[in-house]
Each structure stands twice: as structure tokens, then as C-alpha cells.
N, C-alpha and C positions, 0 to 999 in steps of 0.2 A: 326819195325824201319821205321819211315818217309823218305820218299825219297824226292832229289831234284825235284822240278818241282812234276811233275801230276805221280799217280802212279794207279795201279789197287784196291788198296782200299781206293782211294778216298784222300789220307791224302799228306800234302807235307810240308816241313822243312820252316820253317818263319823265316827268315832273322832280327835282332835286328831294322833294318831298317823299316820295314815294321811293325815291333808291335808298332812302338812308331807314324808313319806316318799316312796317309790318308787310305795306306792299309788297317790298322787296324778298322776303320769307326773312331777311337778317333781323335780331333781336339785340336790343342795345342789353348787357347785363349788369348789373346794379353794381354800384360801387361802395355801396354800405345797405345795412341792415340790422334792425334793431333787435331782432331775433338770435342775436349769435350768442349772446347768452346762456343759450338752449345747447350749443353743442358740449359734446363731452370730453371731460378733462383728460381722456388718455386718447387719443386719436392716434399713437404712435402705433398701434399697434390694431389691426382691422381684417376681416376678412378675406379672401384671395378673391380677384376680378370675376374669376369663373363660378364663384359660390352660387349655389340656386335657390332659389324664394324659402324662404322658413316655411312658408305657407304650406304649396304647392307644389315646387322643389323642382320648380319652372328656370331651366338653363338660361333664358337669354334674356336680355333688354331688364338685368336687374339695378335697384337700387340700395345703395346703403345708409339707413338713420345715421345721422351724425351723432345724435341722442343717445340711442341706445346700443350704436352698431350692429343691430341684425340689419341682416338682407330679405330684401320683398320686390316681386317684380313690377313691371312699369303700367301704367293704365292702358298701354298697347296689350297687355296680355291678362291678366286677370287683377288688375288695377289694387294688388295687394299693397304695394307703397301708398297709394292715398287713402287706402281702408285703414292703415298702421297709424297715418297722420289725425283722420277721422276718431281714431279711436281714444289716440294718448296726445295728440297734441303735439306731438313732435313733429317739427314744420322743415327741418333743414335734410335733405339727402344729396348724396352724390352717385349720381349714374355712373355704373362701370363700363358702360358701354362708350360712353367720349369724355368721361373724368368730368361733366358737367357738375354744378350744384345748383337746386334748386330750393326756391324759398316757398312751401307752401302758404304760407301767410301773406306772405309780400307777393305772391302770386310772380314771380319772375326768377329769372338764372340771377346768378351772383356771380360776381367779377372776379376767379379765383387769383388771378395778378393782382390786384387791387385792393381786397381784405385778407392783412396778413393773420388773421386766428385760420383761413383756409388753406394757407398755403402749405401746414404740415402736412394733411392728410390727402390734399391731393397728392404733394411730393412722394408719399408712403406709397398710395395709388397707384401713380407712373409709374414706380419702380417696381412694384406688385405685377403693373401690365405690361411694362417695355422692357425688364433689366435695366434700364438709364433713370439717371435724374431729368424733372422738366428744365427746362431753358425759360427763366422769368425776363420779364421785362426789365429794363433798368431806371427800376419808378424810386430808389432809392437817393439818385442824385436829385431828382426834379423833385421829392418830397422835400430834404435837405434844403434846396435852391429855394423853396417856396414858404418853408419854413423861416428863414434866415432872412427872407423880403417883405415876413411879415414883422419880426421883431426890430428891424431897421427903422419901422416909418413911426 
């Protein structure tokens, strides 16, 4: 049996708080953002997954401006995507490394199932990285369903 707190074999009782929290390493991602503003109006078309830091010209763990669509690498390597943010303001990228989006501003990931201005350009993404299209959730009927329970009452 797990004990409270630290025990002599190593195991301790996890709190429902902490498996859904930061404890856990899992990050809840935003479901909106006031920043989307900021991305740019052609996203249909973006650099390939494998492209290397404009900077540096550093192969891995890069990032793409949603902004301006150049690529710069991650702060694991010489932190040129938050130099680019630093500089121009441009707060929104997505990592080609797990098709993530991050909100500099909003300091969090963004829910790319969940904000559909993101949905092009990861889909362009995916298919840049995998050959396939992603597989979305089916938030279209429950938007619909929640829509239609609001104009009821």
C-alpha cells in the first residue's frame, strides 16, 4: 500500500490534483486566445518540418512564426524562436517537432482541435510531416449541440 508522502519503498499516494496538474508533467492547452489575430493570412502554404533555424541553421527542435513564417530554433538549443518573439512581438509558433502551438504571450500551448484559425496550418503541417491528413476530434457536433441549447432557453 502507498503511503502519504515519501515512504521506504520509494512509492507515495497521488492526489487527483496532482495527476491532472503540472505535477503530473501533462499541460492542460488553451482553448482560446486573444493573440490569434497576430497569425498570418496565408498559412496555406509554410516551410517543410525539416527546415533549419534562419539564424543558425540548427536542424532540430525548430519552430515556425505563425506571423511571419520563418523558422528559428527552440530554447533547448540556441533559443532563436524566443529571440524572434523578443524582438518583433510575434507571439504565436508551432513546433515541427510534435506539430505543438505555442502562445508566447499567453505563456501556454494552444488547443490546436479546439481553435479553428489553427487547424489549417497544422493540417498543412501533418501532411508536410506524415503524408496524411490529422484525424480531428468530432467537436463539430458538440459545438452544434451546444449552440442550439443555448438558443432554446
Amino acid at each position: 500500500m502507498a503511503a502519504e508522502g515519501g515512504s521506504s519503498s520509494g512509492t507515495r499516494e497521488v492526489g487527483e490534483e496532482e495527476f491532472f496538474g503540472a505535477e503530473s508533467g501533462w499541460v492542460e492547452a488553451r482553448t482560446t486566445c486573444d493573440h490569434l489575430p497576430s497569425l498570418c493570412s496565408d498559412l496555406s502554404q509554410i516551410p517543410l518540418p525539416d527546415s533549419p533555424c534562419s539564424r543558425c541553421y540548427h536542424p532540430l527542435e525548430n519552430w515556425l512564426c505563425l506571423s511571419c513564417k520563418d523558422v528559428f530554433c527552440s530554447r533547448f538549443i540556441n533559443k532563436h524562436m524566443l529571440k524572434h518573439h523578443e524582438e518583433s512581438g510575434h507571439c504565436l509558433a508551432l513546433s515541427f517537432s510534435d506539430l505543438s502551438v505555442w502562445c508566447f504571450e499567453c505563456d501556454a500551448y494552444l488547443d490546436v482541435q479546439m481553435i479553428w484559425q489553427l487547424r489549417p496550418v497544422y493540417e498543412v503541417a501533418h501532411l508536410l510531416k506524415f503524408e496524411e491528413r490529422p484525424s480531428f476530434r468530432a467537436i463539430e457536433s458538440l459545438q452544434l449541440s451546444s449552440d442550439q441549447g443555448e438558443g432554446s432557453s
